[in-house]
C-alpha positions as a Markdown table, in Angstrom:
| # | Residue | x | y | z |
|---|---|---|---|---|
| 1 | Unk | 4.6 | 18.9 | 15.3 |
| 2 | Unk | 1.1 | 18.0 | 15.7 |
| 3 | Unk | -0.6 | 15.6 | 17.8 |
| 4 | Unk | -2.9 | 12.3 | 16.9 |
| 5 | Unk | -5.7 | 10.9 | 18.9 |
| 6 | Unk | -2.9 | 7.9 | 20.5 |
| 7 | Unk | -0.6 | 10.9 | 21.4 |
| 8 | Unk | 2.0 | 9.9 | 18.8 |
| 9 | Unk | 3.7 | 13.0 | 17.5 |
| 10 | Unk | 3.1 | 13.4 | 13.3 |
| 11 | Unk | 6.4 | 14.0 | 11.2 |
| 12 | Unk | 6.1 | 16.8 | 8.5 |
| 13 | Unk | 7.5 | 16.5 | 5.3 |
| 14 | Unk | 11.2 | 18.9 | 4.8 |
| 15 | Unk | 10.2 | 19.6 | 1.5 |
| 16 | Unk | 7.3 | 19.5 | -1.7 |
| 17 | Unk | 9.7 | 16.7 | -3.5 |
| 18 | Unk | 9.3 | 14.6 | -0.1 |
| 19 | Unk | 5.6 | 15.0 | -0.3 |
| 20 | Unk | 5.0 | 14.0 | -3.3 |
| 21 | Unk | 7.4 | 10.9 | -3.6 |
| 22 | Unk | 6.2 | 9.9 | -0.3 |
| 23 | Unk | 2.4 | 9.9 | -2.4 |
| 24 | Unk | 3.3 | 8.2 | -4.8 |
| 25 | Unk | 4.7 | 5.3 | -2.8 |
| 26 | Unk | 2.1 | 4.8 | -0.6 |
| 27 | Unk | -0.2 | 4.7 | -3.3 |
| 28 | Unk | 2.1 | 2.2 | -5.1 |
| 29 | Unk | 2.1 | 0.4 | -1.6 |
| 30 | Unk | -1.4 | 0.5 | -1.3 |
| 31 | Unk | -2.7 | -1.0 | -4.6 |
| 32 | Unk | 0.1 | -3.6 | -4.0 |
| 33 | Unk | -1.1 | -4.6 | -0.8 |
| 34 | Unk | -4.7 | -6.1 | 0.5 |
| 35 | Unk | -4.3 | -5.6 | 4.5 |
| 36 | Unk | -3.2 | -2.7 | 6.3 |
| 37 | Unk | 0.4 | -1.3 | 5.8 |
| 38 | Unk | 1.5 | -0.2 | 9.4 |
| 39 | Unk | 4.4 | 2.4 | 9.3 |
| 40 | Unk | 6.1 | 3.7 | 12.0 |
| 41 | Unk | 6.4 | 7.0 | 11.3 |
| 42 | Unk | 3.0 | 9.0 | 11.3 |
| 43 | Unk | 2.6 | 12.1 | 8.5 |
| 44 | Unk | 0.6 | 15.2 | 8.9 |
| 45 | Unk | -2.0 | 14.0 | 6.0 |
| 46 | Unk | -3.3 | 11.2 | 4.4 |
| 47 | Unk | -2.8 | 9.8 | 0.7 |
| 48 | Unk | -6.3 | 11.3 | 0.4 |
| 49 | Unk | -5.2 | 15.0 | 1.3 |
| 50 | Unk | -2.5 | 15.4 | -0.9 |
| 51 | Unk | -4.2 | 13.3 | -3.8 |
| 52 | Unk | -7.6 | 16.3 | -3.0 |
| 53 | Unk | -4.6 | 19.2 | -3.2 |
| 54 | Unk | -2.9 | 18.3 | -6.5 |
| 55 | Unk | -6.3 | 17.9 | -8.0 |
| 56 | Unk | -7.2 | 21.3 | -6.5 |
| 57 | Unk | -4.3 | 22.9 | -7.6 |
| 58 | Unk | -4.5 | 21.2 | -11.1 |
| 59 | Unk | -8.6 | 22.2 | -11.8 |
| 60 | Unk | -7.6 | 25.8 | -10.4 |
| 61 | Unk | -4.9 | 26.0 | -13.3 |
| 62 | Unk | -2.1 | 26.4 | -11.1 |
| 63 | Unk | -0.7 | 22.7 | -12.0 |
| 64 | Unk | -0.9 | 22.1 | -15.9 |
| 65 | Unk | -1.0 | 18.5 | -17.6 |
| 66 | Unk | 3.1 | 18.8 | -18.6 |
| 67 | Unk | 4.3 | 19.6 | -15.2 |
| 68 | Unk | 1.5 | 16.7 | -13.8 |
| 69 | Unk | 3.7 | 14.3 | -16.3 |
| 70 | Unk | 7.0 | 15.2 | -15.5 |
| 71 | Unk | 5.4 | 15.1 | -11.4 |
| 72 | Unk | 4.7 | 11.4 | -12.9 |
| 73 | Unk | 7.6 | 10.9 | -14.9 |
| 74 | Unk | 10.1 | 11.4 | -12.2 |
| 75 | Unk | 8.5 | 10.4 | -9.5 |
| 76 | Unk | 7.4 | 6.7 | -10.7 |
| 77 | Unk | 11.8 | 6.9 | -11.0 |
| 78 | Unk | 11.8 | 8.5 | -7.6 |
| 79 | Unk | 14.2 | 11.0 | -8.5 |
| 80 | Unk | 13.9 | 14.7 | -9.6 |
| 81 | Unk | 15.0 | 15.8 | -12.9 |
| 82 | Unk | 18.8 | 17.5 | -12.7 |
| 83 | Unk | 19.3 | 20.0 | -14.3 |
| 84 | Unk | 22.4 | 19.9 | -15.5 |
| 85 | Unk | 21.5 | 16.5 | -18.0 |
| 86 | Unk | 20.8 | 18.2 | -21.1 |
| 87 | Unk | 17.6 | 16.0 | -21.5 |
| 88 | Unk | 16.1 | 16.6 | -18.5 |
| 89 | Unk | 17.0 | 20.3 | -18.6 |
| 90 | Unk | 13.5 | 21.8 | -19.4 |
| 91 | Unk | 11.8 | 18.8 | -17.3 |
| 92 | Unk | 14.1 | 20.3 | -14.4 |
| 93 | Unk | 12.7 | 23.7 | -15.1 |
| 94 | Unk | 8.9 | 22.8 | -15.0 |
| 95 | Unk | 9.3 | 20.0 | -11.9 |
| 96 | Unk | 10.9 | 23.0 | -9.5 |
| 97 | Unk | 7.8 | 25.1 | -10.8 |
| 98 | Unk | 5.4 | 22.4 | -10.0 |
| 99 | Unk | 7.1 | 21.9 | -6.5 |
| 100 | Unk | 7.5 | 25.6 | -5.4 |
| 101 | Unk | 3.6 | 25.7 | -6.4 |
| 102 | Unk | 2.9 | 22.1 | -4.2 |
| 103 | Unk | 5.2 | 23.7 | -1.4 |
| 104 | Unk | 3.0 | 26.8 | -1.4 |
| 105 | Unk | 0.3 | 24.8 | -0.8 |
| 106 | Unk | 1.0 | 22.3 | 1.8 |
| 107 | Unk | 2.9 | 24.8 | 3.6 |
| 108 | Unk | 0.2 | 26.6 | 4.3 |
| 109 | Unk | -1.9 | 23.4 | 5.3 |
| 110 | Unk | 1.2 | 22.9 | 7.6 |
| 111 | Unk | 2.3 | 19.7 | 5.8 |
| 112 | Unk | 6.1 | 20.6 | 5.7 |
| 113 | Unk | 8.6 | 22.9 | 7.4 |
C-alpha cells in the first residue's frame, strides 16, 4: 500500500475491470457535481492518471476504437459483457482483451494487485 502526504494508507484496485468502472464513475460524479466530492477511501491515482494511460495505450495502438466502445458500452451499464449471452459473446471476447492490456499497464504503475 502506499502512503499519502496525511499518512492515510491508498487502496489499489483488485483488478483492470475495477479500474476502469471506478473511472468512469468518478468522472460521472465529477461532471455531476460543482464542489468537492470527499470519499473515504483514497486510490493509488487520480481520474487524470488513468484517463492519460487509456489515451496512451489507445495512440500507441494497443487499445483500438471497438474495444474503447465496448470499454464505453459496458461500463456506462457498469457491468462486463458475459460471455455466455450470445450477443455479448464477441463484445466479451474484445472487453477481456482490452482489460488484460489495461491490467498490464496499471500493474506495472502499481495501481492494482
Amino acid at each position: 500500500m502506499l502512503q499519502t502526504k496525511n499518512d492515510t494508507k491508498s487502496e489499489k484496485f483488485p483488478n483492470a475491470e475495477q479500474l476502469w468502472f471506478w473511472f468512469l464513475y468518478s468522472k460521472s460524479i465529477r461532471s455531476m457535481l460543482t464542489h468537492t466530492h470527499n470519499n473515504s477511501v483514497r486510490r493509488v491515482c487520480e481520474l487524470i492518471d488513468v484517463e492519460t494511460l487509456i489515451t496512451k495505450l489507445y495512440l500507441s495502438g494497443q487499445l483500438t476504437d471497438e474495444q474503447i466502445g465496448i470499454m464505453k458500452q459496458f461500463g456506462d451499464l457498469r457491468r462486463a459483457p458475459h460471455q455466455y449471452i450470445w450477443r455479448e459473446n464477441r463484445a466479451a471476447y474484445i472487453w477481456n482483451d482490452a482489460m488484460n492490456i489495461i491490467a498490464n499497464a496499471a500493474r506495472a504503475r502499481g495501481w492494482i494487485e
